[in-house]
C-alpha positions as CSV (number, residue, x, y, z in Angstrom):
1,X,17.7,12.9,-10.9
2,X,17.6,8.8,-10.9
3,X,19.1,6.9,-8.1
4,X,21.8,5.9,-11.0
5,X,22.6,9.9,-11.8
6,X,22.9,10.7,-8.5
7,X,25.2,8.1,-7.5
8,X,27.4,9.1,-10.6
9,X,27.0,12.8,-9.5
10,X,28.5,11.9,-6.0
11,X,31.3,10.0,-7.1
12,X,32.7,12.9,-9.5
13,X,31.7,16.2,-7.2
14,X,31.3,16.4,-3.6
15,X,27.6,18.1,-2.9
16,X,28.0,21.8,-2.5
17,X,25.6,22.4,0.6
18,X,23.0,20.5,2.5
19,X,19.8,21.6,4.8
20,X,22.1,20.2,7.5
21,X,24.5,22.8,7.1
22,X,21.7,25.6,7.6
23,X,20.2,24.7,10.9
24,X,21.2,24.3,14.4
25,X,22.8,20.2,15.5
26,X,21.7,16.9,14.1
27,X,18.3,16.7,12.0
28,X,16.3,13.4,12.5
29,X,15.3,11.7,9.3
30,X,11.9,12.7,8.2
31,X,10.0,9.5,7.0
32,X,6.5,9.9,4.9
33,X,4.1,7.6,3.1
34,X,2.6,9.0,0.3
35,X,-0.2,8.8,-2.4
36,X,-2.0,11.2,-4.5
37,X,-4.6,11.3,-7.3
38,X,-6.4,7.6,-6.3
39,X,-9.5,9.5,-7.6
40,X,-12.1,7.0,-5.7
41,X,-15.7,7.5,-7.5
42,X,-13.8,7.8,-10.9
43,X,-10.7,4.8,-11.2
44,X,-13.7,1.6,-10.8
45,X,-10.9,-0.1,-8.7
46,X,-9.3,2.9,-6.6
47,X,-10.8,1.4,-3.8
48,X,-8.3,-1.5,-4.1
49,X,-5.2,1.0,-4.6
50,X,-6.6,2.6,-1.4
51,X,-6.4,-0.9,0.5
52,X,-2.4,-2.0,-0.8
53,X,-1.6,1.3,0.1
54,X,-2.9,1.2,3.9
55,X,-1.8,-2.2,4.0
56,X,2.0,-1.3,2.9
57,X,2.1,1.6,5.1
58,X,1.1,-0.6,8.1
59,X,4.0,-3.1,7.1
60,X,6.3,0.1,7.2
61,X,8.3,0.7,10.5
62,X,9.2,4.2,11.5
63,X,6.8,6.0,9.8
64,X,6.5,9.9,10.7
65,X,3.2,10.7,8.7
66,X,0.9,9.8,6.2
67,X,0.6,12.1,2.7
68,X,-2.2,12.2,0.6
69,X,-2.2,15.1,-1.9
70,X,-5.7,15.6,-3.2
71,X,-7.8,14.3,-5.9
72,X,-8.5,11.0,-3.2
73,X,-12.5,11.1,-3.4
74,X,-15.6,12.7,-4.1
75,X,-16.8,14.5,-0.5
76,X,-20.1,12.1,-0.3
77,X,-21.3,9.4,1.4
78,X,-20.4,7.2,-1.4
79,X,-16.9,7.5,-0.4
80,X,-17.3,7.1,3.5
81,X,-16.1,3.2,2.8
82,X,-12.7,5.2,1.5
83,X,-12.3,8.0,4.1
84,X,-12.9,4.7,6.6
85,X,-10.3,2.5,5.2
86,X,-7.9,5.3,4.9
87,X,-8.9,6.4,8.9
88,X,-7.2,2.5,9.8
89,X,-3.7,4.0,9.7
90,X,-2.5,5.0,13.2
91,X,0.3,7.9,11.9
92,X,-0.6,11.2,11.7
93,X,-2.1,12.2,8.6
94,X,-1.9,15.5,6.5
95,X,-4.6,15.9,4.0
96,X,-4.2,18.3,0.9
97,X,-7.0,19.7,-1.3
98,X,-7.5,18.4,-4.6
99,X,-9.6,20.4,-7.8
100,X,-11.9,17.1,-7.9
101,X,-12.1,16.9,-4.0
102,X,-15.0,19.6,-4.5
103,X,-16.6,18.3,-7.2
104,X,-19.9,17.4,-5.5
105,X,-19.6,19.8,-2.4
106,X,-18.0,23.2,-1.5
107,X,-14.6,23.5,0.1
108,X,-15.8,23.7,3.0
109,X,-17.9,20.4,2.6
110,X,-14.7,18.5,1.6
111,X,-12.7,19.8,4.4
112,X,-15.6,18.8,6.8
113,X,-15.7,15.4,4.9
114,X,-11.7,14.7,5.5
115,X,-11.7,16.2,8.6
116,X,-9.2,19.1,8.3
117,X,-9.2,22.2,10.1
118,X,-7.5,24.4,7.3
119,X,-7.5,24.7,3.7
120,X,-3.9,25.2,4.5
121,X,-1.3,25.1,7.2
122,X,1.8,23.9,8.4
123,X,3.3,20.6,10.1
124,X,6.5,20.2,11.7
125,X,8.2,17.0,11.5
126,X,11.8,16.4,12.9
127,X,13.8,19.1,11.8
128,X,11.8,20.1,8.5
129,X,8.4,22.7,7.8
130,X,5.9,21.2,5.7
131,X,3.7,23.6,4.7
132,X,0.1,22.7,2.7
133,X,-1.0,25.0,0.6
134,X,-4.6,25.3,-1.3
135,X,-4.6,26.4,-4.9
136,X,-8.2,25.4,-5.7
137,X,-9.2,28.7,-7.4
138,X,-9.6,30.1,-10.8
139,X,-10.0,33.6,-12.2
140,X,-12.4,34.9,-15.0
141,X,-12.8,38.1,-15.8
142,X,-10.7,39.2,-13.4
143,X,-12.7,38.1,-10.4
144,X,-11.0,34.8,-8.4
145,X,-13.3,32.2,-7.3
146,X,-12.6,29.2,-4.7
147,X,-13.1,25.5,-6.5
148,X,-17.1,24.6,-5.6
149,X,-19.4,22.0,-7.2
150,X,-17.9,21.4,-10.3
151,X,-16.8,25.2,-11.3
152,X,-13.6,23.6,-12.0
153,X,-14.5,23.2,-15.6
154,X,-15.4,26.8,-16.4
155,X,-14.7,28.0,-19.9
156,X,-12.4,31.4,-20.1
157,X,-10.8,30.9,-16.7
158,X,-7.5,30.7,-15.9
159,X,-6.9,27.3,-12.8
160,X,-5.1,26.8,-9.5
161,X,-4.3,30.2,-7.8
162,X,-3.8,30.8,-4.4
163,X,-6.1,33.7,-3.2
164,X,-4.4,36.7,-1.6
165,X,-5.0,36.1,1.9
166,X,-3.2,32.6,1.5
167,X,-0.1,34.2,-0.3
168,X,0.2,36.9,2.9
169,X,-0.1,34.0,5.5
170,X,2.4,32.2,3.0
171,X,5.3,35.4,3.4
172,X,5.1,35.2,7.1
173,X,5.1,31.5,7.9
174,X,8.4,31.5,5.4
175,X,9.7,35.0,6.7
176,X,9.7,33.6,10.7
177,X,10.2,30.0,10.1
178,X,13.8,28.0,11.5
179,X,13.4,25.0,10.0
180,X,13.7,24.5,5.7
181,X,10.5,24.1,4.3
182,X,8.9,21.5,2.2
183,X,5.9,23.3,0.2
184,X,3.3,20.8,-0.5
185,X,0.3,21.3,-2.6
186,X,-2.3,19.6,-5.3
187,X,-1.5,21.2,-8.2
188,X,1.9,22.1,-9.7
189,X,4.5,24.9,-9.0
190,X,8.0,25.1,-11.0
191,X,6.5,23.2,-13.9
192,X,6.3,24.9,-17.5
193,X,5.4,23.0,-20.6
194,X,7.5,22.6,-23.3
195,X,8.0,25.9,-25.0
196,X,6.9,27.7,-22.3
197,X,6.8,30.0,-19.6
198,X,5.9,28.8,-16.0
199,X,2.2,30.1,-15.7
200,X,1.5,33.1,-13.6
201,X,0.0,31.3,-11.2
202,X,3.0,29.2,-9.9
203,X,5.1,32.3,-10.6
204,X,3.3,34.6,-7.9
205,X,3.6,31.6,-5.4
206,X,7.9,31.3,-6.5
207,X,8.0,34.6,-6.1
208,X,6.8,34.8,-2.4
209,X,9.0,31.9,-2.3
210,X,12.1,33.5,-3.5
211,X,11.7,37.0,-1.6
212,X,11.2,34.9,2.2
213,X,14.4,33.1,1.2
214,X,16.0,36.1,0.4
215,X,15.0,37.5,4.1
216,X,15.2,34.5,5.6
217,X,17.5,31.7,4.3
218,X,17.1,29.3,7.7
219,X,13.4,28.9,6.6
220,X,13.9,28.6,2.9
221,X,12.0,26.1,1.0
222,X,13.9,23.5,-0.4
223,X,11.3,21.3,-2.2
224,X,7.8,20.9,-3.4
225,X,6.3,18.2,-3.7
226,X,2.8,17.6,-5.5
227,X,0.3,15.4,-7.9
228,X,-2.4,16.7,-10.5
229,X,-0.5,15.9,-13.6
230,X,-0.9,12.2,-12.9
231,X,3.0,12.3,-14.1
232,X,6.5,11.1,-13.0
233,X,8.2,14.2,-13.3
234,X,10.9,16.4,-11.9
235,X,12.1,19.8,-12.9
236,X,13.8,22.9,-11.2
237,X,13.1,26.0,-10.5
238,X,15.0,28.8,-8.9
239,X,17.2,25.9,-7.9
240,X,14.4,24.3,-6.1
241,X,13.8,20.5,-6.6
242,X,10.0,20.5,-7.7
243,X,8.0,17.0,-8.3
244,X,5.8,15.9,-9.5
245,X,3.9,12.0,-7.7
246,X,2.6,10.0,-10.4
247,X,-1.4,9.3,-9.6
248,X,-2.0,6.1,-7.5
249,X,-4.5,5.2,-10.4
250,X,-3.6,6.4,-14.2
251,X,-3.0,8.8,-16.6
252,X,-5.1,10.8,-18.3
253,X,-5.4,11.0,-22.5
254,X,-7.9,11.1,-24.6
255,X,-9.8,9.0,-21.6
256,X,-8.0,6.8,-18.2
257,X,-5.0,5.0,-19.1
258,X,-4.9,2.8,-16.4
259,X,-2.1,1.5,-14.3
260,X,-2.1,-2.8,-13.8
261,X,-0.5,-1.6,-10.3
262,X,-1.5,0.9,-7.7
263,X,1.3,3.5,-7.2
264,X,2.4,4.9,-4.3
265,X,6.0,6.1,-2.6
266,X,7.8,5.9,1.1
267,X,9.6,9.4,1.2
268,X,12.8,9.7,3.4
269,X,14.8,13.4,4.2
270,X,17.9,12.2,5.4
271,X,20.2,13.9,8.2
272,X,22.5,15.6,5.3
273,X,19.3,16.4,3.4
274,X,18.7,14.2,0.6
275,X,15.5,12.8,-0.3
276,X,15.3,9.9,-1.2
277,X,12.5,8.5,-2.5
278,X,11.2,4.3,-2.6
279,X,9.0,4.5,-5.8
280,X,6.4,1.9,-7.7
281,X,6.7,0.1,-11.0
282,X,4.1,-0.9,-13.1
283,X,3.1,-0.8,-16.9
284,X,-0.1,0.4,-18.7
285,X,-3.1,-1.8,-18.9
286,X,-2.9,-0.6,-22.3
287,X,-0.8,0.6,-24.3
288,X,-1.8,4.9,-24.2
289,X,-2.5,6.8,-27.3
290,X,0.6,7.5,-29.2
291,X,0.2,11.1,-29.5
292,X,0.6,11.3,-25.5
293,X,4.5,9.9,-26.5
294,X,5.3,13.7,-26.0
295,X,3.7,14.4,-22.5
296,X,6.9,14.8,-19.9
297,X,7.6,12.7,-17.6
298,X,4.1,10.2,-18.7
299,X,4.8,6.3,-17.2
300,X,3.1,3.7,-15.3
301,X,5.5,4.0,-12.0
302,X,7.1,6.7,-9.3
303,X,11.0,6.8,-9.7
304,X,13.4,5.7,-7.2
305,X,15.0,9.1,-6.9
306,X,17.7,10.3,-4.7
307,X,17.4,14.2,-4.5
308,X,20.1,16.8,-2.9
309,X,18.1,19.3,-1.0
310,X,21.2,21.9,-1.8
């Protein structure tokens, strides 16, 4: 939903039911800066995205964390100059995994590299759960495998599962959780293509989802919010807002389609739970291949977006 739809949404029907009216006295604004998909080591000049993006966030006032959501570099010495630059920000910071995060090290090397203490965990930020997940495994032959050197690109694999252990830690954190819940990850979860179903590996995540709000509506989530696609995109499922944050560098067909600006977005979750969201415009530095016309949600910017968090 635009910022122009939602405005002519309010004026004809009052909003049915906000976060606000699920928890316990005022909720403070939640304010985020966030970025995903700069790919440093592939976009030649992601370095440069990297530096207007610190450099906008440090011109930002209020500010409760920092966002990146994988995809940001390779995990090697060549990209210490990035990890550096992104360091100069004094907010907290919440790193997710990307796929191409591990594809010169292990998991465990990237974590080491961004120095994160879990795959996946949860931060609480004013009256909101935001909880990272890590769906950087695939399965062949019925065996799942973490994401580790490259494996990525395996042939006869299905991508981007969460492993079992994950999923169980998943149930509880939503199951005893007071606060709604943002769920935050790389790779998509709602999303279907054209024609089709949602894949079974966003499914089994929804449906842990769906059965914690079920038990426990006060810690429900009420978004997620991720990258991967290197799309501006938003869609629905099981009534959950679910978006997708265009990459800070290009779009990918038939080769990088890239962006003449670095894209980025100031997130705020208001006191009656809206999002609203302070995207990025820019064009293509060429025009992309015509038969990408049909790819969903494909541009050159992050939306201004205002989103009810029903």
């Amino acid at each position: 939903m635009t910022r122009r739809e939602f405005l002519a949404f309010a004026a004809t029907a009052p909003l049915v039911r906000h976060i606000a009216l699920r928890i316990d006295g005022p909720v403070r604004p939640v304010k985020l800066a966030v970025i995903t998909d700069l790919h440093h080591g592939l976009a030649p000049d992601a370095q440069a995205r990297l530096k207007a993006f610190v450099e906008a966030v440090k011109r930002r006032k209020g500010l409760d964390a920092v966002l990146q959501m994988g995809d940001f570099c390779y995990s090697q010495p060549a990209s210490k100059e990035c990890t550096d630059l992104f360091a100069t920000l004094p907010h907290k910071k919440i790193h997710v995994l990307g796929n191409h995060d591990m594809d010169k090290c292990d998991k465990a090397g990237a974590m080491k590299f961004f120095g994160m203490s879990s795959r996946y965990g949860v931060h609480t930020l004013g009256g909101y759960r935001f909880v990272v997940l890590d769906l950087n495994h695939f399965k062949k032959s019925g065996q799942l495998y973490s994401y580790a050197n490259g494996n990525y690109f395996t042939d006869n694999a299905t991508h981007n599962w969460a492993d079992p252990e994950q999923l169980e830690w998943l149930a509880k954190e939503l199951r005893s959780g007071d606060k709604p819940t943002i769920l935050i990850s790389h790779q998509p979860l709602g999303f279907a293509e054209p024609g089709q179903s949602v894949p079974p590996e966003q499914v089994e995540v929804m449906q842990v989802v769906k059965a914690a709000a079920l038990a426990n509506p006060k810690g429900a989530v009420v978004a997620c919010l991720f990258g991967h696609l290197h799309v501006d995109r938003l869609e629905r499922y099981l009534d959950i807002p679910c978006l997708c944050v265009n990459s800070a560098s290009y779009f990918w067909y038939e080769g990088m389609q890239t962006y003449t600006q670095p894209l980025f977005a100031f997130m705020e979750i208001t006191s009656d739970g809206v999002l609203k969201i302070e995207g990025a415009r820019g064009e293509f530095l060429k025009p992309p291949p015509k038969a990408s016309d049909g790819v969903l949600g494909r541009s050159a910017s992050i939306s201004d977006r205002m989103i009810p968090l029903d």
